[in-house]
C-alpha positions in Angstrom: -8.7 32.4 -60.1 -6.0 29.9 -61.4 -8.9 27.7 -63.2 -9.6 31.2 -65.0 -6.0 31.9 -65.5 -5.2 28.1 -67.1 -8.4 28.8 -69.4 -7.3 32.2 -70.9 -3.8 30.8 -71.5 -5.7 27.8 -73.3 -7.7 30.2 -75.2 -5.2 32.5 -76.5 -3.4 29.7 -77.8 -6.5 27.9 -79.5 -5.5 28.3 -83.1 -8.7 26.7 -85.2 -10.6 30.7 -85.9 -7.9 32.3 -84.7 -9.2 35.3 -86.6 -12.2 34.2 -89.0 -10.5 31.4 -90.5 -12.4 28.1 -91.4 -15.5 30.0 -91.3 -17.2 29.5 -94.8 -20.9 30.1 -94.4 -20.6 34.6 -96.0 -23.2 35.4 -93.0 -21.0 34.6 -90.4 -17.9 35.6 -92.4 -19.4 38.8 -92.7 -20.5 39.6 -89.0 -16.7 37.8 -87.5 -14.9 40.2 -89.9 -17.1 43.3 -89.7 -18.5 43.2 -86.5 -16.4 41.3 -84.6 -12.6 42.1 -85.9 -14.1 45.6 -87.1 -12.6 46.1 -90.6 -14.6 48.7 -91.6 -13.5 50.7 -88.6 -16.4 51.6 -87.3 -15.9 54.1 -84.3 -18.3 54.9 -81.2 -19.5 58.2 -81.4 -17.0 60.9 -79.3 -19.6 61.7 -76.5 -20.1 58.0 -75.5 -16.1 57.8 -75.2 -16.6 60.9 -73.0 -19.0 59.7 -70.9 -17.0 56.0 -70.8 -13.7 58.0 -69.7 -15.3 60.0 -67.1 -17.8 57.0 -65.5 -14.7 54.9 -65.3 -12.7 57.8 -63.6 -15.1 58.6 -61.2 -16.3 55.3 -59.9 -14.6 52.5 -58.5 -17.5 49.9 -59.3 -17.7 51.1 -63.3 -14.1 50.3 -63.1 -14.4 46.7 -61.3 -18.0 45.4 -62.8 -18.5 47.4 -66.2 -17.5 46.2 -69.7 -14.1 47.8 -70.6 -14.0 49.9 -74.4 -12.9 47.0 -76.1 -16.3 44.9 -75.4 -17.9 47.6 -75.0 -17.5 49.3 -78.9 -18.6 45.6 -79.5 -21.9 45.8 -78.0 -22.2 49.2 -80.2 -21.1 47.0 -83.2 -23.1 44.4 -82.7 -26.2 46.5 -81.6 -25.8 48.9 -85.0 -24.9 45.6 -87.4 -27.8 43.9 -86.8 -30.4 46.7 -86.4 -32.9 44.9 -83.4 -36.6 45.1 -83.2 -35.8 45.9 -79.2 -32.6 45.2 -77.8 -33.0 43.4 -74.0 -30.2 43.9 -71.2 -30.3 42.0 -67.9 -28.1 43.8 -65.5 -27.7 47.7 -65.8 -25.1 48.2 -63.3 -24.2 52.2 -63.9 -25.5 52.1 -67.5 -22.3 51.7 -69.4 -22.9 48.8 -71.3 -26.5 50.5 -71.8 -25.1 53.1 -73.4 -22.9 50.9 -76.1 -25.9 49.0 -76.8 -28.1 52.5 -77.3 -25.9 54.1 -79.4 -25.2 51.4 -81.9 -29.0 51.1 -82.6 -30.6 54.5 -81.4 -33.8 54.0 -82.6 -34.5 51.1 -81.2 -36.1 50.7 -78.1 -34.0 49.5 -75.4 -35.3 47.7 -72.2 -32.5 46.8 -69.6 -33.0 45.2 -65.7 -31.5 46.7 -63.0 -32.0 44.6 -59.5 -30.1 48.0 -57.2 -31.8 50.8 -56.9 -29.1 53.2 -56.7 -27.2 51.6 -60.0 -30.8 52.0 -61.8 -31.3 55.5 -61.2 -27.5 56.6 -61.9 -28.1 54.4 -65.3 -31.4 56.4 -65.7 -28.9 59.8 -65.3 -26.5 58.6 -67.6 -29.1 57.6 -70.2 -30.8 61.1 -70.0 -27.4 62.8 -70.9 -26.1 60.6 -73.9 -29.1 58.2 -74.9 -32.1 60.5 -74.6 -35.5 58.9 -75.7 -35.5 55.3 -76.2 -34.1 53.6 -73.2 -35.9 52.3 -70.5 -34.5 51.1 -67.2 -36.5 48.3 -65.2 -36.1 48.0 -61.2 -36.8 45.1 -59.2 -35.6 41.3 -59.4 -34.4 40.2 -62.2 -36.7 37.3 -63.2 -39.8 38.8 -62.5 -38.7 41.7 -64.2 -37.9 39.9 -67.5 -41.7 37.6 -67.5 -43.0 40.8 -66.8 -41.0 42.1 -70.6 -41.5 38.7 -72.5 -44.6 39.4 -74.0 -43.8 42.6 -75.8 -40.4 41.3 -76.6 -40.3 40.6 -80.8 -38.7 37.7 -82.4 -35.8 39.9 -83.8 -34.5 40.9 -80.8 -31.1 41.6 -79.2 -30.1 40.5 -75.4 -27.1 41.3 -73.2 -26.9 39.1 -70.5 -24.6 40.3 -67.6 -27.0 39.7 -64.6 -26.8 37.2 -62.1 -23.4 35.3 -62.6 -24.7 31.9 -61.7 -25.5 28.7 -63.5 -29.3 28.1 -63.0 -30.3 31.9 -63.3 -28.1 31.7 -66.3 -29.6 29.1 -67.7 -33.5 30.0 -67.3 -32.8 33.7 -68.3 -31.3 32.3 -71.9 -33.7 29.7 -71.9 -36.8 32.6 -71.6 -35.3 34.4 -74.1 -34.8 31.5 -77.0 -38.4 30.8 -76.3 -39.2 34.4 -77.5 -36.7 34.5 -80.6 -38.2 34.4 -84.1 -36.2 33.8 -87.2 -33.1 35.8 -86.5 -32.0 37.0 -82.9 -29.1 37.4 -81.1 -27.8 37.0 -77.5 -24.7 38.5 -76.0 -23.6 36.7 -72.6 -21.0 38.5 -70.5 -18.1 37.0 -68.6 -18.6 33.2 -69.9 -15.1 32.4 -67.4 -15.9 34.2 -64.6 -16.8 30.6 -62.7 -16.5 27.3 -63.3 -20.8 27.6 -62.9 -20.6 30.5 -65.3 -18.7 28.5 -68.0 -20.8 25.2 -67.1 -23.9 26.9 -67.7 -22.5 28.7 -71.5 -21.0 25.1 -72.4 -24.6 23.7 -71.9 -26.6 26.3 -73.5 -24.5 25.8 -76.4 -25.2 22.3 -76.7 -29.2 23.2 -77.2 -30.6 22.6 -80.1 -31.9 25.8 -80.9 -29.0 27.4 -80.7 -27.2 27.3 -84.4 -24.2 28.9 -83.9 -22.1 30.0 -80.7 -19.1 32.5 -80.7 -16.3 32.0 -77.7 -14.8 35.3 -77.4 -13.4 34.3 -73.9 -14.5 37.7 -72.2 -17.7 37.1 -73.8 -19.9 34.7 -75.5 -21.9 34.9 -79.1 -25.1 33.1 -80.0 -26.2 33.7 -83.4 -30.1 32.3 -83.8 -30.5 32.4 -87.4 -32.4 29.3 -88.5 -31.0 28.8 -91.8 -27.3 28.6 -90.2 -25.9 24.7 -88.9 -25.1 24.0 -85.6 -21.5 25.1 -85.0 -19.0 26.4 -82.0 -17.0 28.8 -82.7 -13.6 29.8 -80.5 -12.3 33.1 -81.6 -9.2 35.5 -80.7 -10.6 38.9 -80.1 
């Protein structure tokens, strides 16, 4: 906890792209300002708030494991920006970053992995009431799950990644999904400090080759796979 603590304090006072200064290239100027800082105010639709409010009142593991309304109207920024092919989620949980994710882009089809069976069928619930139509939640280990998805997964796709908080399932789930990514995709990775494993395994990833440009959000991480983009790392106030 106090290695997490000393690397929050050393991010909030990282001054480089504080906001979206120093970044040049009008791509990423765009999506840091836009998406990321929201100037264009985009809000999430009143019955997802709703639903957020009363999931987080209600349960004590929404409140504990589920992304709060600040990275959550992210996702649904992110998700409605850049307008996937499919949009990929490994770890469900009760559905709340599912819904984010599904509202942004709603008609997309979304494919998340749950590994509990209780959590996947409240999701299911909770998808049926405010994401009707497009959403489809996957039970059963998380790695077969996702080989079993790969091959109808495009090239423009979109992935959360907030399953298995550990460095080598980290790594091979990111490593499945850059192997699947076409021109332009993008891959949202949850909790990036939440172990020294977790952090190991996003300061490697974004080392790879294949991955152009990488977004430290501290609460979360951004990789950008556009192939026209160079290689940078980006460390960002949010």
């Amino acid at each position: 906890m106090s290695w997490r603590i000393l690397k929050y304090i050393e991010h909030l006072f990282y001054r480089k792209h504080r906001k979206w200064h120093g970044i040049h290239s009008p791509y990423l100027f765009a999506f840091v300002n836009r998406v990321v800082f929201n100037s264009q105010h985009t809000a999430v639709p009143g019955t997802i708030l709703k639903e957020f409010r009363a999931q987080r009142s209600e349960s004590s593991f929404v409140r504990r494991s589920s992304v709060r309304w600040k990275q959550g109207a992210l996702l649904h920024r992110i998700a409605l920006w850049f307008r996937p092919e499919m949009i990929i989620e490994l770890g469900t949980g009760m559905g709340i970053s599912t819904m984010f994710l599904a509202s942004g882009s709603p008609g997309t089809p979304l494919h998340s992995i749950e590994g509990n069976s209780e959590r996947a069928q409240q999701a299911s619930r909770l998808m049926e009431r405010c994401c009707p139509g497009s959403v489809t939640i996957h039970h059963g280990e998380m790695r077969e799950q996702l080989e079993a998805l790969l091959p109808m997964v495009p090239g423009r796709f979109l992935a959360f990644v907030d399953g298995n908080h550990q460095y080598e399932p980290t790594l091979s789930y990111v490593r499945y999904l850059l192997d699947r990514a076409g021109d332009e995709a993008l891959i949202v990775m949850d909790d990036i400090y939440w172990s020294r494993g977790m952090h190991r395994a996003w300061k490697e990833i974004i080392s790879w080759p294949d991955v152009h440009i990488s977004m430290d959000l501290f609460h979360m991480g951004i990789l950008l796979l556009r192939r026209d983009l160079h290689k940078r790392q980006f460390k960002i106030k949010f």
